[in-house]
C-alpha positions as a Markdown table, in Angstrom:
| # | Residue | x | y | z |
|---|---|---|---|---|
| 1 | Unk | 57.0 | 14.6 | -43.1 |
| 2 | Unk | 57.6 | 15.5 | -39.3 |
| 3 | Unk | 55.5 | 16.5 | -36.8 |
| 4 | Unk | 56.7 | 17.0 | -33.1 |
| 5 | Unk | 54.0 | 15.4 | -30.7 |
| 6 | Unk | 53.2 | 17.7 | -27.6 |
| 7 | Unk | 54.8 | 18.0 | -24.5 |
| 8 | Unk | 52.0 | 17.0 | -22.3 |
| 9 | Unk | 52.4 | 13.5 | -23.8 |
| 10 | Unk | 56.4 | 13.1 | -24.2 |
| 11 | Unk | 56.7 | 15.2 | -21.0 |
| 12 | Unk | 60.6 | 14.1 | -20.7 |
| 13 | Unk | 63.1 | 15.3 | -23.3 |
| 14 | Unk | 64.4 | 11.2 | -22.4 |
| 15 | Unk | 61.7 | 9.8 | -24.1 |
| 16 | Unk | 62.5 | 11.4 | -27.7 |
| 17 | Unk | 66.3 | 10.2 | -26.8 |
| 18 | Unk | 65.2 | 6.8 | -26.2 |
| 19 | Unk | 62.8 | 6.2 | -29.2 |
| 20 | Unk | 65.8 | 7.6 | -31.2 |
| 21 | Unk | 68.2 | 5.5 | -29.9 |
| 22 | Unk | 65.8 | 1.9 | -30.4 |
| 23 | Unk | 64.9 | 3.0 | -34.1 |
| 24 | Unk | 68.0 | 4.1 | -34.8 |
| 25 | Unk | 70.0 | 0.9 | -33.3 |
| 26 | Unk | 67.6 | -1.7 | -34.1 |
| 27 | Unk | 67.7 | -0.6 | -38.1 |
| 28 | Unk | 71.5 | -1.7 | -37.6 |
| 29 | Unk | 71.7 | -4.6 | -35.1 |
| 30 | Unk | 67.9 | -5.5 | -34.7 |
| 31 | Unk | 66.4 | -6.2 | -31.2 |
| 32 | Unk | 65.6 | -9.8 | -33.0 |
| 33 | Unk | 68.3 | -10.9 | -35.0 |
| 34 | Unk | 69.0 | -10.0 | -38.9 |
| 35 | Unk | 66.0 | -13.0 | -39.9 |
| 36 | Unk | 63.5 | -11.3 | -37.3 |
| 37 | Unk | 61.5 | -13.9 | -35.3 |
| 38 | Unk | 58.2 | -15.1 | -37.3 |
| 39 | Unk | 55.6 | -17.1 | -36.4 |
| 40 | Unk | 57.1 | -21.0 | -36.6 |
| 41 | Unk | 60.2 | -19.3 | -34.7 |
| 42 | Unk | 61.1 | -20.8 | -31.7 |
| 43 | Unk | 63.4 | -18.1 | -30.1 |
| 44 | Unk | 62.1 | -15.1 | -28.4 |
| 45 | Unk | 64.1 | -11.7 | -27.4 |
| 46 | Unk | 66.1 | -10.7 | -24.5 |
| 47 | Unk | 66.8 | -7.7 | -23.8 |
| 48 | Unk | 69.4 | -6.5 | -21.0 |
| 49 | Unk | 69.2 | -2.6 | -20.3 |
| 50 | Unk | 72.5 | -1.6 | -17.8 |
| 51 | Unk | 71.1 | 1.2 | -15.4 |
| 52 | Unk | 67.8 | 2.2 | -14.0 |
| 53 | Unk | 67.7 | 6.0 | -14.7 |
| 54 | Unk | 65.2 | 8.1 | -16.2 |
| 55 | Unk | 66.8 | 7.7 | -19.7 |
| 56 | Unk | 67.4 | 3.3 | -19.5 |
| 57 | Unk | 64.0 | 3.2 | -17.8 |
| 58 | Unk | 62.6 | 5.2 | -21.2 |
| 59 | Unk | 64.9 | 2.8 | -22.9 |
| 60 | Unk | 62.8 | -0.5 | -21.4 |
| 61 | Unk | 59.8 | 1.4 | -22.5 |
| 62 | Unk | 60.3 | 2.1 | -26.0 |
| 63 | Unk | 61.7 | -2.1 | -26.1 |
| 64 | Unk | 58.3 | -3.0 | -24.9 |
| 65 | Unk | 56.6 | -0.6 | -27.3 |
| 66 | Unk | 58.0 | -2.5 | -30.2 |
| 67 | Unk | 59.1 | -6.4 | -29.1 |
| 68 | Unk | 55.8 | -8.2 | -30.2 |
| 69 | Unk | 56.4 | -11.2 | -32.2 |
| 70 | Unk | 53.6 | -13.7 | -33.5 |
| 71 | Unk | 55.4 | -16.9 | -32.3 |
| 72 | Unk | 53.9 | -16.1 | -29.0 |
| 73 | Unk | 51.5 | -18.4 | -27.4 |
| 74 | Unk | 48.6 | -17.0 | -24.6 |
| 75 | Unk | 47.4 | -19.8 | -23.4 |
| 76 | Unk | 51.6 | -21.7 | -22.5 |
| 77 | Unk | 52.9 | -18.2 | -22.0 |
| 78 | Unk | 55.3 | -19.6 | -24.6 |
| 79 | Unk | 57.9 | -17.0 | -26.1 |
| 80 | Unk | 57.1 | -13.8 | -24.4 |
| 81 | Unk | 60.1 | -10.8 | -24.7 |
| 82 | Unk | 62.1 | -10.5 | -21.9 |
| 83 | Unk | 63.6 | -7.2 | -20.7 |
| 84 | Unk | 66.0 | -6.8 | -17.9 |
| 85 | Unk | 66.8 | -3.4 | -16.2 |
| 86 | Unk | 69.7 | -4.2 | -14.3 |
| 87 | Unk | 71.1 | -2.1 | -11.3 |
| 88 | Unk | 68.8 | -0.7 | -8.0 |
| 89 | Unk | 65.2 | -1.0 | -7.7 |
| 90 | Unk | 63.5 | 2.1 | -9.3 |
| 91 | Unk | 60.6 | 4.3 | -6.9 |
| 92 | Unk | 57.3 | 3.4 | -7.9 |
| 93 | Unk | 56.8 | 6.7 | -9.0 |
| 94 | Unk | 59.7 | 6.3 | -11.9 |
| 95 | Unk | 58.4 | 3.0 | -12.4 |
| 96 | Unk | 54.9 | 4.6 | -12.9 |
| 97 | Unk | 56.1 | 7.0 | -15.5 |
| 98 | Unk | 58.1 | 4.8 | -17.5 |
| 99 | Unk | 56.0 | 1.8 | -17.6 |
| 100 | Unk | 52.1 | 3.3 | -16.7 |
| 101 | Unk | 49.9 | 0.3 | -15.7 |
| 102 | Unk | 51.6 | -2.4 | -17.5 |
| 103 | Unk | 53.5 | -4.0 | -14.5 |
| 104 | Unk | 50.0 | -4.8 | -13.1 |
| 105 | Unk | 49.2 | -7.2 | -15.5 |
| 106 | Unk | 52.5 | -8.4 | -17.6 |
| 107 | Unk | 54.7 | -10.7 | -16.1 |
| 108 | Unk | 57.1 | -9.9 | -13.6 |
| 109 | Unk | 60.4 | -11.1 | -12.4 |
| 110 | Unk | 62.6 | -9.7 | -9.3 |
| 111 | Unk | 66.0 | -11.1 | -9.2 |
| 112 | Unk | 68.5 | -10.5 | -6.4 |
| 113 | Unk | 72.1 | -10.0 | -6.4 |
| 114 | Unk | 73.3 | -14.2 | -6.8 |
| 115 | Unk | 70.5 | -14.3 | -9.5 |
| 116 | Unk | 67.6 | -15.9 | -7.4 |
| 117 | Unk | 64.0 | -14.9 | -8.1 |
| 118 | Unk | 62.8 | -13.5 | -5.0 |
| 119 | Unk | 59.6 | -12.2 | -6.1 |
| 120 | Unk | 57.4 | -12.7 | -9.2 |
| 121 | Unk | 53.6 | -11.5 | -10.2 |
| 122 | Unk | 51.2 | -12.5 | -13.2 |
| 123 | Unk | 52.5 | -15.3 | -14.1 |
| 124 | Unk | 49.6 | -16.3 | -16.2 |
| 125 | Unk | 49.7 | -13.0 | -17.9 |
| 126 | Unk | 48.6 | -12.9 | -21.6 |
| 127 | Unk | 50.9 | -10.4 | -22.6 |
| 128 | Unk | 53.7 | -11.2 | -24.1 |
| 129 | Unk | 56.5 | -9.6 | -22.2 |
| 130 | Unk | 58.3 | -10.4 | -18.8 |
| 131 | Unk | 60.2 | -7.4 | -17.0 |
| 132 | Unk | 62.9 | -8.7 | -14.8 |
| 133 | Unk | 64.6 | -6.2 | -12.2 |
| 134 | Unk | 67.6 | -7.5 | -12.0 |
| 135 | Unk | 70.0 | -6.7 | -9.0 |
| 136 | Unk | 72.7 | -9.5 | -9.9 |
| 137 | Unk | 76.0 | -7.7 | -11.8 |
| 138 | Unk | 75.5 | -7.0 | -15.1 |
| 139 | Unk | 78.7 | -9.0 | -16.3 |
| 140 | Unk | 77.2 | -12.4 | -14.5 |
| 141 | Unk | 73.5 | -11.7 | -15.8 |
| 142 | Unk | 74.8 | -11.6 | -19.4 |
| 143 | Unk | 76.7 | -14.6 | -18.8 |
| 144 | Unk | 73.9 | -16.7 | -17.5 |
| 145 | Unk | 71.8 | -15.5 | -20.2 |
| 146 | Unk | 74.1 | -16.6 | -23.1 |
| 147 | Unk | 73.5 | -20.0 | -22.2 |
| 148 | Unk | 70.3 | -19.9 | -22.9 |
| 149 | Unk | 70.6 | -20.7 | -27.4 |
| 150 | Unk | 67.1 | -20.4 | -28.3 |
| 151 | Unk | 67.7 | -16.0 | -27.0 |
| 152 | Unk | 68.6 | -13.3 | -29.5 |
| 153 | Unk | 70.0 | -11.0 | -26.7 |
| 154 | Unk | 70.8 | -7.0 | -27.2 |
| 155 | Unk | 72.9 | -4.7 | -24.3 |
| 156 | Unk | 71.4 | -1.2 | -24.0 |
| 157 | Unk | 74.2 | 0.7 | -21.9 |
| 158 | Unk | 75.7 | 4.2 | -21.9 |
| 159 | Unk | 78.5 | 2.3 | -23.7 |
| 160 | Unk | 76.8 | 1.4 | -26.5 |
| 161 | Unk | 75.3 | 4.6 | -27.0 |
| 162 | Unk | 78.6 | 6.5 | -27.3 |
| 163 | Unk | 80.1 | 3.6 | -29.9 |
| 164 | Unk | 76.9 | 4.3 | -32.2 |
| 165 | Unk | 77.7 | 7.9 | -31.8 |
| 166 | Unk | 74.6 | 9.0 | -31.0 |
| 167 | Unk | 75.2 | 12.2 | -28.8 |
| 168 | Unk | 71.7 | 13.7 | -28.9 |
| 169 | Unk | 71.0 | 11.0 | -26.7 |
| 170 | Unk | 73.6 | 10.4 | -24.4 |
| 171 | Unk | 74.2 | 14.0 | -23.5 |
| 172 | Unk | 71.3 | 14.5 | -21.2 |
| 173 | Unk | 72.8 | 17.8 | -19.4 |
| 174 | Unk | 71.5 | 19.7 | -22.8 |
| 175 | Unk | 68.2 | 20.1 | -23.9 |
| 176 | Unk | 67.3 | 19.1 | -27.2 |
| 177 | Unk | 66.2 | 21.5 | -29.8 |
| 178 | Unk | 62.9 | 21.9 | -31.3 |
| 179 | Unk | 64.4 | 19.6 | -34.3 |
| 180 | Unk | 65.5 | 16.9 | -32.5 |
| 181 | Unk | 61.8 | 16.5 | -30.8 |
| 182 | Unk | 60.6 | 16.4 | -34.1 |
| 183 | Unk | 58.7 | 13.0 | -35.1 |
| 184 | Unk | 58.6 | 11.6 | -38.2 |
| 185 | Unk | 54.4 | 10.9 | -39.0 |
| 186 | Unk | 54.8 | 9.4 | -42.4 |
| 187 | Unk | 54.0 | 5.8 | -41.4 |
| 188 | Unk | 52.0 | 7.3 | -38.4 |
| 189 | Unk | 49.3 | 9.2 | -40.9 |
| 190 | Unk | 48.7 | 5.6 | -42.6 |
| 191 | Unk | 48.1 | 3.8 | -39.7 |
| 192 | Unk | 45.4 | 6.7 | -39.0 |
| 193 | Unk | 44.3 | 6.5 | -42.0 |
| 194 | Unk | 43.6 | 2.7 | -41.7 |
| 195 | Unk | 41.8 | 2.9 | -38.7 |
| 196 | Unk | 39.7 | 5.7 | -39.7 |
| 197 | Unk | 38.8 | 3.8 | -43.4 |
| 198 | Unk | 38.0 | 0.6 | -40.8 |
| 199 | Unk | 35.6 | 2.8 | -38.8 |
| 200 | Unk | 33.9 | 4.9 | -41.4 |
| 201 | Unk | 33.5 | 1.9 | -43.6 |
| 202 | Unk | 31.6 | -0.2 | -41.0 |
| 203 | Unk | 31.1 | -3.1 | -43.5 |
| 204 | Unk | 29.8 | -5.8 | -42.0 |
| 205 | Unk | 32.1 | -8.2 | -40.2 |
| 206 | Unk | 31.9 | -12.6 | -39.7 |
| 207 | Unk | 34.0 | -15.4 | -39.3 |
| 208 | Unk | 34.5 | -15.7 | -42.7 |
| 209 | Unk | 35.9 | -12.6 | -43.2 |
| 210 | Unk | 39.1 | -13.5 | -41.6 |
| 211 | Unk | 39.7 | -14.9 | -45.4 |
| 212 | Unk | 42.4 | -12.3 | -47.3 |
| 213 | Unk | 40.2 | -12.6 | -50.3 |
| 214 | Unk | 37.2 | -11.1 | -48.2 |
| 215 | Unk | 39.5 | -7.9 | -47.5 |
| 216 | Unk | 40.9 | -7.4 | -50.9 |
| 217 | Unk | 38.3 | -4.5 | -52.2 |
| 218 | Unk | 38.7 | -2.9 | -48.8 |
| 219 | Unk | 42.4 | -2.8 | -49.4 |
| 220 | Unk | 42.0 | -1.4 | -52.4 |
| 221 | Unk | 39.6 | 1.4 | -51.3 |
| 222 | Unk | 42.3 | 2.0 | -48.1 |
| 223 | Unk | 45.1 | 2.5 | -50.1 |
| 224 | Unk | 43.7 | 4.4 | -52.3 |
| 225 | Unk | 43.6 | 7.5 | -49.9 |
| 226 | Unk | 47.0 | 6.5 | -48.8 |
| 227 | Unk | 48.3 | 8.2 | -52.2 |
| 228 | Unk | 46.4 | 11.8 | -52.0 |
| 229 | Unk | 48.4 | 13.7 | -49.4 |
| 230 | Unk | 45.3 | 16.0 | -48.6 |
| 231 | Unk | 43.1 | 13.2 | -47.1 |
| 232 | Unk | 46.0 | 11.6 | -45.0 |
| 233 | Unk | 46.6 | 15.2 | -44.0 |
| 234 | Unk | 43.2 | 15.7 | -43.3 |
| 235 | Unk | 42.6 | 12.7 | -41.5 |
| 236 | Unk | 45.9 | 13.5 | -39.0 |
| 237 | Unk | 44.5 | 17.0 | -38.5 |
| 238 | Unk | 41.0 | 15.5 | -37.6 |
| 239 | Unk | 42.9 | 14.2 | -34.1 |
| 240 | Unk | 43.5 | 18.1 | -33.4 |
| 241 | Unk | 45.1 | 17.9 | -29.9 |
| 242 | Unk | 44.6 | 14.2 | -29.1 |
| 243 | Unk | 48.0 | 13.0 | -28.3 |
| 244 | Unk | 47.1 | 9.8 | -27.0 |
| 245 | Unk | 46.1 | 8.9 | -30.6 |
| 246 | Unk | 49.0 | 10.5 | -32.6 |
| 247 | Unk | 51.4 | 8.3 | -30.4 |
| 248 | Unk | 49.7 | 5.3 | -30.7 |
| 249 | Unk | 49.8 | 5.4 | -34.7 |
| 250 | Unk | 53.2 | 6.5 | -34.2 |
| 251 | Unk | 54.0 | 3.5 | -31.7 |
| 252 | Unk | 52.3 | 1.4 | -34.2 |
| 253 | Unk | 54.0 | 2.4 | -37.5 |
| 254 | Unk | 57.1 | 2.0 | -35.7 |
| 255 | Unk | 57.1 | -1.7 | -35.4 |
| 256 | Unk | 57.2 | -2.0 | -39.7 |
| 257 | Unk | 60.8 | -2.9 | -39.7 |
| 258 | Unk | 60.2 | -5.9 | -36.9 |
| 259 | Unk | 57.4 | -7.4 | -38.6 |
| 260 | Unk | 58.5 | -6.8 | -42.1 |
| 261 | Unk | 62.1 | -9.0 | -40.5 |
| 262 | Unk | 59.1 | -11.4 | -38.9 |
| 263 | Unk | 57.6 | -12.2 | -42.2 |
| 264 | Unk | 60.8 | -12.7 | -43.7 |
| 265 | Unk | 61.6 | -12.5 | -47.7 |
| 266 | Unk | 58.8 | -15.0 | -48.8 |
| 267 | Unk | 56.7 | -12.6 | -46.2 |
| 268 | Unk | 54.0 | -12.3 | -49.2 |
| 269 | Unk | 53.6 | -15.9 | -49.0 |
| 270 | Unk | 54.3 | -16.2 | -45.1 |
| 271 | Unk | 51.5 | -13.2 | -44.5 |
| 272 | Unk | 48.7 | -15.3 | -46.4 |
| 273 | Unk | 49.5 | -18.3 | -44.3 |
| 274 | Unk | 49.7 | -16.8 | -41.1 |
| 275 | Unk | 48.0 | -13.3 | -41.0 |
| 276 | Unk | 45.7 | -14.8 | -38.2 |
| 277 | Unk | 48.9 | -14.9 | -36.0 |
| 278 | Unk | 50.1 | -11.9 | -36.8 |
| 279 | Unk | 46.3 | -10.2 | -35.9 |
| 280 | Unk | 47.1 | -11.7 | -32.4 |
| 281 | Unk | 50.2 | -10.1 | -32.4 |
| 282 | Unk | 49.1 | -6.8 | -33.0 |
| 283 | Unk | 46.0 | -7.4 | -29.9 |
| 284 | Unk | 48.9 | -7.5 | -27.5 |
| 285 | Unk | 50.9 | -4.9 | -29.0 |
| 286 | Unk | 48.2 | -2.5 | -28.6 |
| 287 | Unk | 47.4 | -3.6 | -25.3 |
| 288 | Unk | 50.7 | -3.5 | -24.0 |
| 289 | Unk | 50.7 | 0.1 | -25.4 |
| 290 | Unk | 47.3 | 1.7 | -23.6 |
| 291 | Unk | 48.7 | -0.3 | -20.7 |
| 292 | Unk | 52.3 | 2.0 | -20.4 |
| 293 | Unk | 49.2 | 4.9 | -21.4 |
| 294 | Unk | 47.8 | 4.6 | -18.7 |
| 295 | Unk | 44.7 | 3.0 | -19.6 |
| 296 | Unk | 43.3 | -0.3 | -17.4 |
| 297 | Unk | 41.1 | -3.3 | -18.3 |
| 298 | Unk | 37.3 | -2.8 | -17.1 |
| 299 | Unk | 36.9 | -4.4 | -13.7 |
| 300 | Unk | 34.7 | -6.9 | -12.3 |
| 301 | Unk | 32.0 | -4.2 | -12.0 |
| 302 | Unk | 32.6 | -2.7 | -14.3 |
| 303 | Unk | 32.1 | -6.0 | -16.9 |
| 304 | Unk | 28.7 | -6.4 | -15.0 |
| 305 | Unk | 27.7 | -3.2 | -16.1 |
| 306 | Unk | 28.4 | -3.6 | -19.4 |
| 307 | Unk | 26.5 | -6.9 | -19.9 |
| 308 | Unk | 23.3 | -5.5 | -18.1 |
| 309 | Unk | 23.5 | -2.5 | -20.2 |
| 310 | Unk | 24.5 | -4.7 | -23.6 |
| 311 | Unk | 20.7 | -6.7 | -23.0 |
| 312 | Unk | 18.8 | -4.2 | -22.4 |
| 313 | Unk | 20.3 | -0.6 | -24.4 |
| 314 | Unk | 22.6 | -0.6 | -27.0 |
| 315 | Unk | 22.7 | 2.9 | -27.0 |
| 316 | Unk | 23.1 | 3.4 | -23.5 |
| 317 | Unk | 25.8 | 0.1 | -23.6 |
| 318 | Unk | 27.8 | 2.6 | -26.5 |
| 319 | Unk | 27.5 | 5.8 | -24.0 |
| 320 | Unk | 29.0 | 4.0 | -21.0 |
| 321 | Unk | 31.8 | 2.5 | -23.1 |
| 322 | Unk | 32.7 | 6.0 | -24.2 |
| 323 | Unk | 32.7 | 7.5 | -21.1 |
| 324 | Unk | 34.9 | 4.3 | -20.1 |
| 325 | Unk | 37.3 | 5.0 | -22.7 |
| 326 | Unk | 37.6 | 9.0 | -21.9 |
| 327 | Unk | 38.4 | 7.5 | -18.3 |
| 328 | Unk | 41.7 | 5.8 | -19.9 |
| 329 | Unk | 39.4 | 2.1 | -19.1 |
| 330 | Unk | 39.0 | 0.2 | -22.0 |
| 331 | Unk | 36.7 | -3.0 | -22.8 |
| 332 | Unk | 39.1 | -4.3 | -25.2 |
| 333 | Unk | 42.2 | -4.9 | -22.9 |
| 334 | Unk | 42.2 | -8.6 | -22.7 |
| 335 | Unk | 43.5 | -11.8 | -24.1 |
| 336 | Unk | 43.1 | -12.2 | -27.8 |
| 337 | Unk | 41.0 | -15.6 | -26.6 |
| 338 | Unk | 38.7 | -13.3 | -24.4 |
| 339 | Unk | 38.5 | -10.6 | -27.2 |
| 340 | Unk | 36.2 | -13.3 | -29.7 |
| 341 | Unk | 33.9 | -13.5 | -27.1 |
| 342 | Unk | 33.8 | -9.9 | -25.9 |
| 343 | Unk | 34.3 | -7.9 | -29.3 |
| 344 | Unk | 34.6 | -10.1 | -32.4 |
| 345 | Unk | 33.7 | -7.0 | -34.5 |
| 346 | Unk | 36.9 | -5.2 | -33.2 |
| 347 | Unk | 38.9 | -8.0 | -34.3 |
| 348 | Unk | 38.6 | -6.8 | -37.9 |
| 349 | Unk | 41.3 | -3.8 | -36.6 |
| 350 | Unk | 43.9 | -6.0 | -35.6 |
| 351 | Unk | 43.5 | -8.6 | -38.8 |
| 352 | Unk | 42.9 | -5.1 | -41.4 |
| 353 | Unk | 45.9 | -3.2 | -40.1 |
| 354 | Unk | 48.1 | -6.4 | -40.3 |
| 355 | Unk | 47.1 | -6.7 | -44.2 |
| 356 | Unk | 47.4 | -3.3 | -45.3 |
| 357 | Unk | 51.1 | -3.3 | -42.6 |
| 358 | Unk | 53.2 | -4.1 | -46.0 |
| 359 | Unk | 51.7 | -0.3 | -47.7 |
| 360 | Unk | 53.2 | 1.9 | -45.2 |
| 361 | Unk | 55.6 | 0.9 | -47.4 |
| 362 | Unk | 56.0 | -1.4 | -50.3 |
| 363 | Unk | 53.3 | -0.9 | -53.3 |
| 364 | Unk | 53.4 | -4.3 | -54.8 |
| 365 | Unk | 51.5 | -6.4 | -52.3 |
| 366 | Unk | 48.5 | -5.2 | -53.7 |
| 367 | Unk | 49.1 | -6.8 | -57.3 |
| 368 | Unk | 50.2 | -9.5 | -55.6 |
| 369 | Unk | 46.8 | -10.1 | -54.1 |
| 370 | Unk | 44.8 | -9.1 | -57.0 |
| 371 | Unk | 46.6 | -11.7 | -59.2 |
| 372 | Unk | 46.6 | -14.3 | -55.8 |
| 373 | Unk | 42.5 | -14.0 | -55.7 |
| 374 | Unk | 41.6 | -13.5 | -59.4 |
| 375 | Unk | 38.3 | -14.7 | -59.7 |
């Protein structure tokens, strides 16, 4: 099923051409290799984008959208995604529309013309990405990074798109049609559906439940709506004209393919072992996300407020994180370390959504499970 999201979100016709082109490329030559990158990996993505127009910049967005991988380490800055956008400096404004808040706070790289870093920010960043501006040729800048053997590196370039044959994208002179700004919900209405099973159902939430057997009847009870097309319906049609919410279960279903390549063919096996990791993952993901949004991480103040409110109110504590969160600030954006302390309760999203991820699609994990945890 397809929905088109509304214009006042995906205000540039460049931003269905580039999510097109990423999907559609990356099912064929995948931004991380045919074995995806999983948790024990100890390679990490680089990708090189030639040109720094509106369409590559919406390009380098929909990269960052989607290159999250769990061998990522917060606390070494270990195996972050690199993307490159080579050629002149964008204006701040196209760097603004393409990337939203997110090069506050992820790592930064500016490289000149003989491949020198003249300028870098947030180095300590969290997130799991660097963005490198790259001035050096585009020739000498893949070369350099070819040496590097522990890089699975992908070229975006107006090249490329022409040899995959994907005209809708590369002919920017013509507008596309109403079909061709259609988006396909399917995965999208699950992930909704998760997230509104995970905050109806307000079971309670400890330590312990970070145990798969602890999730298994909640997985069952999720699921369970995920085969009656009137409640996932009714669920999507609950968001009305929310936008900001229809793309991020879009963005979010659109990374299946990546983790399902991240788990690899054991990933039944691989997603018991190391669903923790993958929970981490999908923090950043999502932080990364609100970040190009447009969202920002509360302030000092801000944090203050909060805590005097949180000892004194609860209810008062909810109102003013609301009103945060209708401000596009959000008490959640923060290390995955900083989140136990701050949240632990909204950690049950990230570990939930990563072990009902394999239903968007396959319908034998849940047997799986139930024979896995038989009492």
């Amino acid at each position: 099923m397809s929905q088109r999201i509304y214009e006042d979100l995906l205000h540039d016709d460049n931003l269905y051409r580039a999510r097109y082109y990423v999907l559609n490329a990356t099912m064929i030559d995948s931004l991380d290799g045919t074995s995806g990158i999983g948790s024990k990996s100890s390679n990490y993505v680089h990708v090189i984008i030639d040109g720094t127009d509106s369409l590559m910049l919406a390009i380098a967005q929909q990269v960052a959208l989607i290159a999250h991988y769990p061998n990522h380490n917060e606390q070494t800055h270990t195996f972050r995604s690199v993307i490159a956008i080579v050629g002149d400096e964008p204006s701040k404004e196209e760097l603004r529309n393409a990337f939203g808040n997110l090069l506050q706070y992820a790592h930064c790289q500016y490289i000149d013309a003989t491949g020198k870093i003249q300028k870098e920010t947030s180095p300590d960043s969290y997130l799991d990405i660097t963005l490198r501006f790259v001035q050096q040729p585009v020739e000498e800048y893949l070369s350099e990074a070819k040496k590097d053997n522990k890089a699975v590196i992908s070229l975006f370039s107006y090249r490329d798109i022409q040899e995959a044959n994907m005209n809708v994208v590369v002919d920017k002179n013509k507008p596309l049609t109403a079909e061709e700004r259609m988006v396909d919900i399917t995965r999208a209405r699950k992930v909704n559906r998760i997230y509104e099973f995970v905050n109806i159902n307000n079971y309670e939430n400890t330590r312990e439940q970070e145990r798969v057997d602890d999730y298994i009847g909640a997985i069952k009870r999720c699921i369970s709506g995920f085969r009656v097309e009137r409640e996932l319906q009714q669920a999507w049609d609950k968001l009305g004209d929310n936008t900001i919410i229809q793309l991020s279960n879009v963005c979010c279903g659109d990374c299946y393919e990546s983790r399902m390549r991240s788990l690899g063919r054991k990933w039944r096996v691989t997603l018991l072992q190391d669903f923790t990791l993958y929970a981490k993952s999908e923090h950043i993901r999502w932080c990364t996300e609100k970040l190009i949004f447009g969202y920002r991480p509360f302030n000092e103040e801000e944090l203050r407020t909060r805590s005097a409110l949180a000892a004194k109110d609860k209810e008062k504590e909810k109102t003013f994180l609301t009103q945060c969160k209708k401000n596009k600030v959000h008490y959640n954006i923060c290390s995955h370390a900083e989140l136990y302390s701050r949240d632990y309760e909204a950690i049950r999203y990230d570990t939930f959504l990563i072990l009902v991820t394999p239903f968007l699609e396959k319908t034998s994990w849940l047997d799986f499970l139930k024979k896995k945890f038989r009492n």
